[in-house]
C-alpha positions in Angstrom: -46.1 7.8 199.2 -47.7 4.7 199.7 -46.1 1.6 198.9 -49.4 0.6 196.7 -48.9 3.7 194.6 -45.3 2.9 194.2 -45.9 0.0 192.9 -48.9 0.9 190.4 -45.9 3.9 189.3 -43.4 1.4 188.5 -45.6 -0.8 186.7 -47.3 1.9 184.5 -43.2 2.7 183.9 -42.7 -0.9 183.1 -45.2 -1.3 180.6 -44.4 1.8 178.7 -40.7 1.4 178.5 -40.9 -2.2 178.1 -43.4 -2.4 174.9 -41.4 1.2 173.8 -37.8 -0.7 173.1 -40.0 -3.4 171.1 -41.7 -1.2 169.0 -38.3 0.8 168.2 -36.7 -2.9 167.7 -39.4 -4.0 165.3 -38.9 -0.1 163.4 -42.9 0.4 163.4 -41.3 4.1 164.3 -39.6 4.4 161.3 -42.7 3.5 159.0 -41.4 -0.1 158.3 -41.4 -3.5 160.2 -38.2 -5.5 160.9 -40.0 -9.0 161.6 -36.6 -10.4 161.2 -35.8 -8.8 164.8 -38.5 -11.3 166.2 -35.7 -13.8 165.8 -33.4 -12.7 168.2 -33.7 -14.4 171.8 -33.4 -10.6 172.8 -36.4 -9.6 171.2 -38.3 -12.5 172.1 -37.2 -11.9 176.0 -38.3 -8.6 175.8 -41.5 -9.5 174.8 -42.3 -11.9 176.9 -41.2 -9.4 179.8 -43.3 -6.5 178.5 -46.5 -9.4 178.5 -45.8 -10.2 181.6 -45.5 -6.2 182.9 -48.7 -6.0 181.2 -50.0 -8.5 183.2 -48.8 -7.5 186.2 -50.3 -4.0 185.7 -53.9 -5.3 185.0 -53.3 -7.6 187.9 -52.7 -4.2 190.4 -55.7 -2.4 188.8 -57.6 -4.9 189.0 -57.2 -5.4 192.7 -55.5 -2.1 193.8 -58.7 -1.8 196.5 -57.6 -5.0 198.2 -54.9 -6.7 200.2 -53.4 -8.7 197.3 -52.8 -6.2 195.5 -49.1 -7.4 194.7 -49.2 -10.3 192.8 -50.4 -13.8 193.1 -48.8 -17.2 193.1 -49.5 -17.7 189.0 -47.5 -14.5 188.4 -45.0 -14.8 190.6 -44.1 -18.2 189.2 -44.1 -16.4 185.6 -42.3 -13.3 186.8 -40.0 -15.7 187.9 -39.4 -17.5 184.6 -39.3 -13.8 182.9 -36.8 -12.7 185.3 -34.2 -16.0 184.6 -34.8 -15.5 180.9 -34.2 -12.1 180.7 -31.3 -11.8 183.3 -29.4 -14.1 180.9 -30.2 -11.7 178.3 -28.5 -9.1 180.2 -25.6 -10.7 181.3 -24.7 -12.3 177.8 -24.8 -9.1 176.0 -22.8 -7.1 177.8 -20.4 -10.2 178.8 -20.1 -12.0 175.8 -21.5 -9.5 172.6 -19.9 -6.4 173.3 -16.7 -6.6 173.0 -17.4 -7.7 169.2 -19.8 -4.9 168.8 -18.8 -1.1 167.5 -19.3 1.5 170.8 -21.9 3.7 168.9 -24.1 0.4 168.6 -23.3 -1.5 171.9 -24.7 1.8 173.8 -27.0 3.3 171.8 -30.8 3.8 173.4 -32.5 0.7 171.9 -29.6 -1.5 173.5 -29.6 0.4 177.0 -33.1 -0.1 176.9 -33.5 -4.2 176.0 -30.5 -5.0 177.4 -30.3 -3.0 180.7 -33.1 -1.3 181.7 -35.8 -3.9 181.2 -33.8 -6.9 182.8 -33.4 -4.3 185.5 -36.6 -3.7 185.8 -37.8 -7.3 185.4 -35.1 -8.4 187.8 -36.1 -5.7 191.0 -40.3 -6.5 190.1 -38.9 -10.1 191.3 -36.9 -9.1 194.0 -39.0 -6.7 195.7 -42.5 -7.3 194.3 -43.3 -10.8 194.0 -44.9 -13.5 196.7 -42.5 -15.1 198.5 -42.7 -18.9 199.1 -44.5 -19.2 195.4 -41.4 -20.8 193.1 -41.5 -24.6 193.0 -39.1 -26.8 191.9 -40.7 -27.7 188.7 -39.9 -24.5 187.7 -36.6 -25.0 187.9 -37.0 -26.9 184.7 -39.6 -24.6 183.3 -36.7 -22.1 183.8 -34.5 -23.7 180.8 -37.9 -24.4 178.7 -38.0 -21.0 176.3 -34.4 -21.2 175.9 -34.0 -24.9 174.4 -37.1 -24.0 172.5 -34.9 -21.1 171.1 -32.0 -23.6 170.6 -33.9 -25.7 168.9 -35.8 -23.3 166.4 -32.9 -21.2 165.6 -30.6 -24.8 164.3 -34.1 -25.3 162.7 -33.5 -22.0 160.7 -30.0 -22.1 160.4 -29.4 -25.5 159.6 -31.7 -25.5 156.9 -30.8 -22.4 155.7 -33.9 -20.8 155.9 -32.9 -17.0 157.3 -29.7 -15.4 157.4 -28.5 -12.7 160.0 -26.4 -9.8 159.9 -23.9 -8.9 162.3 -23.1 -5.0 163.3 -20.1 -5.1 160.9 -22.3 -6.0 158.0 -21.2 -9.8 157.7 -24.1 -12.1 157.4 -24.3 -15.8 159.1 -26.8 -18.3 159.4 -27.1 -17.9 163.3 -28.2 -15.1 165.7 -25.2 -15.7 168.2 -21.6 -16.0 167.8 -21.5 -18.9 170.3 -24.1 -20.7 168.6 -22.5 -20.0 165.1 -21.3 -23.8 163.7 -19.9 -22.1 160.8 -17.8 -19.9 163.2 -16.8 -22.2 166.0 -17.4 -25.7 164.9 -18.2 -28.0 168.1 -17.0 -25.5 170.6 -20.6 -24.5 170.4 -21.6 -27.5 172.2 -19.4 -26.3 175.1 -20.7 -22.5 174.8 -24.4 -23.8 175.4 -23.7 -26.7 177.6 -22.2 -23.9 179.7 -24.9 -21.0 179.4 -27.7 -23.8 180.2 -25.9 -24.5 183.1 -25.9 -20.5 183.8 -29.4 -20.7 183.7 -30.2 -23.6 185.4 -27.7 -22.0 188.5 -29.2 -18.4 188.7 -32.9 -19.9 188.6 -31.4 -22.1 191.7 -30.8 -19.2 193.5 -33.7 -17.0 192.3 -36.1 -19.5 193.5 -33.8 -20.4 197.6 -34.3 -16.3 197.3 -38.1 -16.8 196.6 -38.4 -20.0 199.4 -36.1 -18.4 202.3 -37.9 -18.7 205.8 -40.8 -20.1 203.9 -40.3 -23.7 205.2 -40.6 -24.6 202.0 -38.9 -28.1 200.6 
């Protein structure tokens, strides 16, 4: 098989399982909608991965006839960004949120799905599919851009006690994230996100010397 077709497979996979774990997440299956879940950095990750599949896909269609049928510079930049955001995703879950969660949630299929299987995906489209020599330095900075947005809107919401949330043993808090929860851990939090901003700051480092190798590029 061709690698073209390979990659027009993969993408058609992309799309479906990316936008699939959204709609569970959102409960559009179960006749209702959960807009609350559009509050989680998870769910807003996903989203902005399955966009950017979406993208991708039309992108391959579009040009499958012609040499550059891969990506282009614009969407390897913003596969890029997807694959930093969504990595951390990954990585904090199952690092940091798991061991607080109950087995039959941690692993059920919505979790496997936005938590591993997506990232996954997003992470190999990056590796293997995008333009090398297309990652800048600016987007370095655009790499911790959707995050500090996050930051910001969630102490917006919590903060001014607009929302609550609901951990998986029922108890309620004014944050999404245990390590951004004031009530929880006071000041420490300032330490927790100080430390995952470095996190992302470091893996878009070497995402992008990854991107850039042999390119010549400074």
């Amino acid at each position: 098989m061709a690698k073209k077709q390979i990659i027009l497979i993969v993408r058609f996979a992309e799309v479906i399982i990316s936008w699939l774990g959204i709609i569970i997440s959102l409960g559009i299956f179960e006749g209702k909608l959960r807009g609350n879940m559009l509050l989680y950095y998870t769910n807003q990750s996903n989203i902005i991965c399955a966009v950017v599949f979406t993208a991708l896909l039309i992108y391959t269609l579009k040009h499958y006839r012609q040499d550059n049928y891969q990506s282009s510079p614009s969407l390897t930049r913003i596969t890029f960004l997807a694959a930093i955001w969504i990595t951390v995703t990954m990585l904090v879950y199952w690092v940091m949120l798991v061991p607080y969660i109950a087995p039959n949630v941690a692993y059920n299929f919505l979790n496997i799905v936005v938590h591993a299987i997506v990232p996954i995906l997003m992470i190999g489209e990056y590796l293997f599919f995008s333009l090398k020599g297309s990652v800048t330095k600016s987007d370095l900075l655009l790499s911790l851009s959707f995050p500090f947005i996050y930051l910001v809107f969630s102490f917006i919401v919590g903060f001014g006690n607009i929302f609550t949330y609901q951990y998986s043993g029922g108890e309620t808090t004014r944050f999404p994230y245990f390590f951004m929860d004031y009530d929880k851990v006071g000041l420490w939090m300032i330490a927790y996100i100080l430390a995952l901003f470095a996190f992302f700051f470091g893996i878009a480092y070497l995402a992008r010397i990854y991107n850039i190798k042999n390119k010549g590029i400074k």
